[in-house]
C-alpha positions in Angstrom: 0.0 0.0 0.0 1.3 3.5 -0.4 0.7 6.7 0.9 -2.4 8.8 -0.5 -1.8 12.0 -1.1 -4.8 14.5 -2.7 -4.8 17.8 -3.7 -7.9 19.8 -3.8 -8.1 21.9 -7.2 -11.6 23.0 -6.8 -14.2 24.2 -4.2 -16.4 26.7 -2.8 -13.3 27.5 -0.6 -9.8 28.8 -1.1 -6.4 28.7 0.8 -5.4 31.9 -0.9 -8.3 33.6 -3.3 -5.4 35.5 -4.9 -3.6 32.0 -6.1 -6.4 29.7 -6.5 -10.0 30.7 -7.2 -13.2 29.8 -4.6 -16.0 28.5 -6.6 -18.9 26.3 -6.2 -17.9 22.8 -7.0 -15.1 20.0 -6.7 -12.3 18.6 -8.2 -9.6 16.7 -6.4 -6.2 15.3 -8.1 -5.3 12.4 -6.1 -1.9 10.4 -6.6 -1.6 7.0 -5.0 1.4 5.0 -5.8 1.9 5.2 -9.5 -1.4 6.2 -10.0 -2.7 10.0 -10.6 -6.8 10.2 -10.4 -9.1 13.0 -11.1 -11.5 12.9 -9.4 -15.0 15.0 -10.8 -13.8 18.4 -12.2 -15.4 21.1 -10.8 -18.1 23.8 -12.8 -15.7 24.8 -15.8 -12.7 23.8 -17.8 -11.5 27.5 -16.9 -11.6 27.0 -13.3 -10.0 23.7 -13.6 -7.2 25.1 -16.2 -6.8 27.8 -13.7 -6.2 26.3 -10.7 -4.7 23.1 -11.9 -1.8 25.4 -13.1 -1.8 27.8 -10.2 -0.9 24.4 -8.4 1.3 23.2 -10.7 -0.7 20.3 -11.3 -0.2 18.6 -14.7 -3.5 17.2 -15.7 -1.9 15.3 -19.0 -1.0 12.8 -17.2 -3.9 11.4 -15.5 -4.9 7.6 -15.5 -8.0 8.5 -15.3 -11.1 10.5 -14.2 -13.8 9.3 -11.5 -17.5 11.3 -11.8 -18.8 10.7 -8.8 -22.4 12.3 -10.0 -23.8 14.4 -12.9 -24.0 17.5 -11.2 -23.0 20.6 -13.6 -20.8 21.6 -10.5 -18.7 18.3 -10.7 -18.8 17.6 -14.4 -18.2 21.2 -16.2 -14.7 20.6 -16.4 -14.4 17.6 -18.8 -13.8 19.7 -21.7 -10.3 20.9 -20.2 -9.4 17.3 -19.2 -10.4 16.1 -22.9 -8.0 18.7 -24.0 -5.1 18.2 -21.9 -5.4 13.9 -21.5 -7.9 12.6 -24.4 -9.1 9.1 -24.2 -8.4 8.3 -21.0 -11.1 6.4 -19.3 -13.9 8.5 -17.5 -15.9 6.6 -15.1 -19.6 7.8 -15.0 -22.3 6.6 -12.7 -24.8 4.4 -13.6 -28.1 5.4 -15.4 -25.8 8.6 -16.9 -27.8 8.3 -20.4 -26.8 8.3 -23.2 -26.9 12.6 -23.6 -23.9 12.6 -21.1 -21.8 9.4 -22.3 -22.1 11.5 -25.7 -20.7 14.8 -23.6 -17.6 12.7 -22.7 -17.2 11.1 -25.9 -17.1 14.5 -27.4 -15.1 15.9 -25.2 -12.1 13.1 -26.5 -12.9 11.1 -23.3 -13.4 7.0 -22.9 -16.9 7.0 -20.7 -16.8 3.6 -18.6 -20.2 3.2 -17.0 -19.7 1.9 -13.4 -22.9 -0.6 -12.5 -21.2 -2.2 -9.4 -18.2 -2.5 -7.6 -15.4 -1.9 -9.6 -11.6 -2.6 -9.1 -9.3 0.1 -10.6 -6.1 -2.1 -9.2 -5.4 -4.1 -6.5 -6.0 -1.1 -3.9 -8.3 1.2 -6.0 -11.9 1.0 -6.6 -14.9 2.7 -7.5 -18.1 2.0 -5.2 -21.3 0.7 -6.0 -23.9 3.1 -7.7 -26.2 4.4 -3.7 -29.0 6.5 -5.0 -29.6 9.9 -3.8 -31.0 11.2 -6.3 -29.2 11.1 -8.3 -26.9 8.1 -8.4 -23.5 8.4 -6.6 -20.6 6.6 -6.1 -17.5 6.8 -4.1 -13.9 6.4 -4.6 -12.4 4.2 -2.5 -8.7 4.0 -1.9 -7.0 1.0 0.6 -4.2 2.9 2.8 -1.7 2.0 5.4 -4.2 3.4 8.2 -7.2 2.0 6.4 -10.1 2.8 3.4 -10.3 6.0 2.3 -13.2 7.4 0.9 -13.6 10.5 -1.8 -17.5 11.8 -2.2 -18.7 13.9 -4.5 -21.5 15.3 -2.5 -22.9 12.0 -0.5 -27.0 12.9 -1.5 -27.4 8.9 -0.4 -26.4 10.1 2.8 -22.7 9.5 4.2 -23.1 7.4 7.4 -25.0 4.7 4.7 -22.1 5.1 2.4 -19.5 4.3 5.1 -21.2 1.7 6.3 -21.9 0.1 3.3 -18.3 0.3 1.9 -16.9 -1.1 5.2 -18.9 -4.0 5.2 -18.3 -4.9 1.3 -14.3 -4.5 2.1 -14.2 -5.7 5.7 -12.2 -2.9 6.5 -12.9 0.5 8.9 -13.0 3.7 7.3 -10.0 5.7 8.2 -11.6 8.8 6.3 -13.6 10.8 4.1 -12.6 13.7 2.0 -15.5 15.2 0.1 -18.7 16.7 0.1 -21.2 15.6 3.0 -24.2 17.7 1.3 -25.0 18.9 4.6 -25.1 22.8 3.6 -28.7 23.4 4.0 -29.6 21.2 6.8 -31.1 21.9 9.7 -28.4 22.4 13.1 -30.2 19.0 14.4 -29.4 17.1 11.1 -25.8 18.5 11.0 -25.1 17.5 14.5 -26.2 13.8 14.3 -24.9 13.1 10.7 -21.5 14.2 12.2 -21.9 12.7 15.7 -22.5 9.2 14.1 -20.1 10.0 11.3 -17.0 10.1 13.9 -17.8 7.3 15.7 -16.8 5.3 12.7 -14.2 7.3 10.9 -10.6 8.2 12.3 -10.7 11.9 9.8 -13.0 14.0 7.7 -12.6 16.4 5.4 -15.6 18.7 5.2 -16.1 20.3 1.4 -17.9 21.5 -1.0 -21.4 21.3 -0.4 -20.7 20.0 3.4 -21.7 23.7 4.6 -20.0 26.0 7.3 -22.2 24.6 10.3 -20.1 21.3 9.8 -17.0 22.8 10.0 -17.7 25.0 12.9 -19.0 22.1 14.9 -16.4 19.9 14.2 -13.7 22.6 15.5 -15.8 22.8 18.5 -16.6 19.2 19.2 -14.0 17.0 17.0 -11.0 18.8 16.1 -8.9 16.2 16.2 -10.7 14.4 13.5 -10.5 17.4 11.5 -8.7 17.9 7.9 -9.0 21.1 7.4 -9.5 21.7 3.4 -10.4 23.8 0.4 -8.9 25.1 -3.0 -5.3 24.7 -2.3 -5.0 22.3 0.1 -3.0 18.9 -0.2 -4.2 15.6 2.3 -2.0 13.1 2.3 -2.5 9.9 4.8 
């Protein structure tokens, strides 16, 4: 196993808004031993050109790209990828249609639709379709501290996706880094999505569409299970 390190390129929240542009949406590069992942691609190739190169990221040589959902917010950057890395393999979820396989295929990508668990290499893989709506599926990568899980924006709901992907792999879930879609819900949802959450994760990575009332709790209540993360920021367990 090697050590998993992620960069976030895109989301509503910047380490430095005069480097990297805040916008709403996600994209994360992830590298994992002689792998290098995309993973969704935020609202526009622009963004994703932008910030990609403000980070000195170099997109051309991805393995491949992981949709977790349709979402304009996590798909308007495929054009840029097609540019830089054509017809590499794009994993889309299930029931993506045949309008959006077309969209990737025009955009000089290889769309691979993902219909159940699939193994990217011996410590990669791309979850199950969980429906939301719409249907959503995780990135799961096998560490030296345990599974770790990349969402796109968790509508299934993330404690059910943790538990479903621990059971499948036998594993615990060291952590997530992603969206928790928890932006708009009410303080009493917030606090027992995240109370549940850390009983069963070592480390979470609030962003995206996870909202400011998770973050603020979690500094409160769980700090030390905190990553800290936006536009800018590199993980790496």
């Amino acid at each position: 196993m090697s050590l998993v390190e992620a960069v976030v390129l895109v989301d509503n929240n910047s380490v430095d808004t005069g480097r990297v542009k805040a916008v709403h949406g996600l994209s994360i590069y992830i590298e994992y031993g002689r792998h290098f992942i995309l993973f969704d691609t935020g609202p526009s190739p622009d963004i994703l050109q932008y910030n990609s190169e403000a980070l000195n990221i170099d997109l051309s040589l991805l393995d491949f790209v992981v949709i977790s959902h349709l979402h304009s917010d996590h798909v308007g950057g495929l054009p840029y990828v097609g540019w830089v890395s054509p017809s590499i393999k794009t994993y889309i979820p299930y029931a993506s249609g045949h309008y959006f396989e077309q969209l990737v295929r025009k955009n000089g990508l290889t769309p691979v639709e993902v219909l159940g668990w699939t193994s990217l290499d011996r410590d990669l893989f791309i979850s199950k379709p969980f429906y939301g709506p719409p249907w959503e599926h995780v990135l799961v990568v096998r560490s030296v501290e345990g599974l770790v899980l990349f969402t796109g924006c968790s509508h299934p709901g993330i404690n059910m996706v943790v538990d479903e992907v621990s059971s499948y792999f036998g594993d615990e879930v060291y952590a997530v880094i992603g969206g928790l879609h928890l932006n708009s819900a009410p303080d009493n949802i917030v606090y027992n999505t995240i109370d549940r959450l850390v009983k069963k994760v070592s480390k979470i990575a609030p962003l995206h569409c996870s909202g400011d009332k998770v973050l603020e709790y979690m500094v409160r209540k769980y700090n030390d299970k905190l990553l800290k993360a936006m536009a800018g920021s590199t993980i790496t367990l």
